[in-house]
NULOLUM-751205 format. One record per residue (C-alpha): y, z, x; residue number from 1; residue in three letters. Coordinates in nm, 3 decimals. Each point is the difference from the previous one (the first is absolute). Layout:
! residues N
Y; Z; X; NUM; ALA
...
This chain:
! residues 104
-0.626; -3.328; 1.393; 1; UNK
-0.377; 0.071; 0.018; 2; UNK
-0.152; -0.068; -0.354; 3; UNK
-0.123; 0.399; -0.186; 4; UNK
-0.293; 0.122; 0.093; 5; UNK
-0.179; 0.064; -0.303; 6; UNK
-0.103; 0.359; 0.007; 7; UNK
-0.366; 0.134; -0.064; 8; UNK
-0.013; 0.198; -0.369; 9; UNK
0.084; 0.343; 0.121; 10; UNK
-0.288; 0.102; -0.224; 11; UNK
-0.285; -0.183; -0.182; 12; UNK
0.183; 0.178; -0.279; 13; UNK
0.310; -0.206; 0.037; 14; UNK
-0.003; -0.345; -0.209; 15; UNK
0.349; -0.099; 0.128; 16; UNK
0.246; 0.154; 0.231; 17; UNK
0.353; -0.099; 0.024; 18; UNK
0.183; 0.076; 0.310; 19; UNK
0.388; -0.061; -0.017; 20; UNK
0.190; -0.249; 0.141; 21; UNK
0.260; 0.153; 0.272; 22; UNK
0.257; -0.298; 0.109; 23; UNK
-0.022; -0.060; 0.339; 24; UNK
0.348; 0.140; 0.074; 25; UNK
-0.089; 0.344; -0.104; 26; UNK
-0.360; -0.013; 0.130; 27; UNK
0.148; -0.051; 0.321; 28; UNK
0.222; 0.323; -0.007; 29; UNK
-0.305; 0.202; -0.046; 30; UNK
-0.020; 0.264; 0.256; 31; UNK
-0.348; 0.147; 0.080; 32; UNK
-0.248; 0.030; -0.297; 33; UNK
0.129; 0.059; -0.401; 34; UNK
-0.267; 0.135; -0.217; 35; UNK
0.057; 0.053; -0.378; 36; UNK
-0.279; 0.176; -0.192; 37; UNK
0.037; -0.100; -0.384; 38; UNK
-0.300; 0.196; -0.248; 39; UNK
-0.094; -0.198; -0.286; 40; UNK
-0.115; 0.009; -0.383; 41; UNK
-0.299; -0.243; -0.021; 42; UNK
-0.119; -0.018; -0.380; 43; UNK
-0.392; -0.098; -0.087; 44; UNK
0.050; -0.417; 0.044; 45; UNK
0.105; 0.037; 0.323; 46; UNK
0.422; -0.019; -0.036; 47; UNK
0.232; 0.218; 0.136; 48; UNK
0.153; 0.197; -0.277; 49; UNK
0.256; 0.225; 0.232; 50; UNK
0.114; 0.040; 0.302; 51; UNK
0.141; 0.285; 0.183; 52; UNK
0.151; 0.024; 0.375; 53; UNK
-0.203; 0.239; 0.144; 54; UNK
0.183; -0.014; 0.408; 55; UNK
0.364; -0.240; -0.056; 56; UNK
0.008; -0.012; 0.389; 57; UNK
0.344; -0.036; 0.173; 58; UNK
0.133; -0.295; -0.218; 59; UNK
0.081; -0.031; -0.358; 60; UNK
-0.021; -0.410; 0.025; 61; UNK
-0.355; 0.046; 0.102; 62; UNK
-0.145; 0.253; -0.258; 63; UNK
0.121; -0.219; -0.219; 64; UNK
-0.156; -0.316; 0.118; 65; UNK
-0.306; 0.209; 0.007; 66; UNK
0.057; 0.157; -0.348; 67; UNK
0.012; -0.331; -0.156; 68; UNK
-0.279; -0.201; 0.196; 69; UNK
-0.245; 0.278; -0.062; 70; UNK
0.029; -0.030; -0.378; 71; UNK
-0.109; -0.311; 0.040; 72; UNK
-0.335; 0.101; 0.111; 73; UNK
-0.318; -0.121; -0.195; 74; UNK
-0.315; 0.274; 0.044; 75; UNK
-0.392; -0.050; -0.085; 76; UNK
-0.052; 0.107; -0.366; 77; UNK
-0.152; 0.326; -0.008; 78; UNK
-0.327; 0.058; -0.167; 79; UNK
0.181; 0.234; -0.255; 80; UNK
0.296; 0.083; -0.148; 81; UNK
0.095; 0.236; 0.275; 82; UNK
0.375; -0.041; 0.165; 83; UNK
0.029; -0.015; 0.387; 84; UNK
0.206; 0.103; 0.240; 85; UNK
0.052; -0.234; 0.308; 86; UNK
0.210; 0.058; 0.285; 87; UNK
0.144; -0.318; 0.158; 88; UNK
0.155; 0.008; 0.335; 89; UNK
0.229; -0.256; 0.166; 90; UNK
0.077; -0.009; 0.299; 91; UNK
0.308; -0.224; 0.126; 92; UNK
0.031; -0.140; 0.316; 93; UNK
0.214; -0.274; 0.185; 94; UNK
-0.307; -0.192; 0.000; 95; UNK
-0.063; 0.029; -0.381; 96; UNK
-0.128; 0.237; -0.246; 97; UNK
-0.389; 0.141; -0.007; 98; UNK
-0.111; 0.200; -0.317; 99; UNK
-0.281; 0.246; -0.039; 100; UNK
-0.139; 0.135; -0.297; 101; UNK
-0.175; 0.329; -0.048; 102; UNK
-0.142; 0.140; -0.365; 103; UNK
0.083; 0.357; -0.049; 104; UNK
């Protein structure tokens, strides 16, 4: 199989991104496009302090790959003590799995 393409930072905010790892078996079931819309908590050093699925999409197996790869997320610090709100979307595919990230 073709080695991951290592994705562009959906933001110059985002330190890390992790995008989750769909077995081949299932990734090739996918029908079409999946997206799964997860909001999260990100505290003043940058870590992601909650998460909340914002749009599950049509599968429970793939909110919750989503759920759990995007508290995994590592943001910029902010510049003061101020909590943001991020809004990570993943989008799965039978080619793979693409994330965006947009701050509320």
């Amino acid at each position: 199989s073709p080695p991951p393409v290592q994705a562009e930072p959906a933001s110059s905010a985002v330190l890390h991104e992790v995008t989750p790892e769909v077995p081949d078996k299932i990734r090739q079931d996918i029908q079409g496009r999946i997206y799964v819309t997860v909001r999260v908590l990100v505290d003043p050093s940058g870590a992601v302090t909650g998460a909340l699925i914002e749009n599950p999409g049509p599968s429970k197996y793939f909110a919750r790959l989503a759920d759990n790869a995007a508290r995994e997320w590592q943001f910029v610090p902010a510049d003061d003590d101020s909590v943001r709100v991020w809004l990570v979307t993943f989008l799965f595919t039978r080619d793979g799995v693409t994330t965006r990230a947009t701050e509320q």
